[in-house]
N, C-alpha and C positions, 0 to 999 in steps of 0.2 A: 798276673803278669800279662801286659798288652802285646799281644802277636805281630810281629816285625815282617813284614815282608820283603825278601831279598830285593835290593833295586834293579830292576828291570837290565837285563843288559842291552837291549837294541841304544837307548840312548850314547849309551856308554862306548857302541861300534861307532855309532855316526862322528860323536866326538874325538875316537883316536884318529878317525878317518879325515879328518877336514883338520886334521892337525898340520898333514903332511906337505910339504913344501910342495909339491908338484899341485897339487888339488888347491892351496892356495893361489899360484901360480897360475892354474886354468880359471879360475874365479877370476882371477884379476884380466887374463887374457880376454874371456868374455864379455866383462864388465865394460874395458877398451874396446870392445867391439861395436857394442851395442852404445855406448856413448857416440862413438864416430859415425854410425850409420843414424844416428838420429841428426848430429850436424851439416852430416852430407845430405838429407833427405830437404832438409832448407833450405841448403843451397838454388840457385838458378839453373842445376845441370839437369841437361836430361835423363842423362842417365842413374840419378840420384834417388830414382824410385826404388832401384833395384840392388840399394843399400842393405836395405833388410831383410836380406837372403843372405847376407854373408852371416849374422850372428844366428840364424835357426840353422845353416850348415853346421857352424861349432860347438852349435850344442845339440845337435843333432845322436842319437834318432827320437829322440824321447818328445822334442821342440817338434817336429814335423806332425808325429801321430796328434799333440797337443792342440795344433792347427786346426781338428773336427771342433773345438769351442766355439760358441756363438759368436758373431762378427762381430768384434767391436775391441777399439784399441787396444786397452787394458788385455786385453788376454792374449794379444801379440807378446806381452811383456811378461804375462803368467808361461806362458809354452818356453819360452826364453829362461825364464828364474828355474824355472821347473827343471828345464833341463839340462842346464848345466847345474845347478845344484846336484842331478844323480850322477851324472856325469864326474863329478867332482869325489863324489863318494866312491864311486867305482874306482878314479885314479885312487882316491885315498888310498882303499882295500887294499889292492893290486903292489901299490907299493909296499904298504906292511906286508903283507905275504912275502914279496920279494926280499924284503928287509931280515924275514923272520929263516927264510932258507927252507932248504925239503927237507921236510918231517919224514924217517925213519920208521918203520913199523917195528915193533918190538918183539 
């Protein structure tokens, strides 16, 4: 008989966790963020450079430390996906806990 190995639970947190309406909610917030600061940044304004500081603020802290990567475009966009992806899973968690109430010790 072939040995079955139980599936992994980490996947299985991530997914209840990006289930939850607020975490989808921050996805989509920063998603709009990051689209609008790359439109503003084409613009003619001057102060259109300082567009892309609003989405590494909201997905901040994880986006800021992400920033020691090598210069170059692309990785403005990895620190950004990066961190509100955890960022998203934290609200996930947070809300299930909250959802699930204070556990009682027995």
């Amino acid at each position: 008989m072939p040995e079955t190995t139980p599936p992994h639970p980490f996947p299985r947190a991530v997914r209840d966790a990006l289930r939850s309406v607020f975490a989808r909610v921050y996805l989509a917030a920063c998603a709009i963020l990051l689209i609008w600061a790359l439109v503003v940044s084409r613009a003619d304004n001057p102060d259109a450079s300082f567009a892309g500081v609003v989405p590494l603020l909201a997905t901040a802290p994880l986006s800021l430390i992400l920033l020691v990567l090598p210069d170059h475009a692309v990785m403005l966009y990895v620190a950004i996906g990066t961190g509100a992806l955890v960022n998203a899973l934290l609200i996930g968690w947070c809300a299930r806990a909250l959802r699930r109430g204070p556990r009682h010790p027995r």
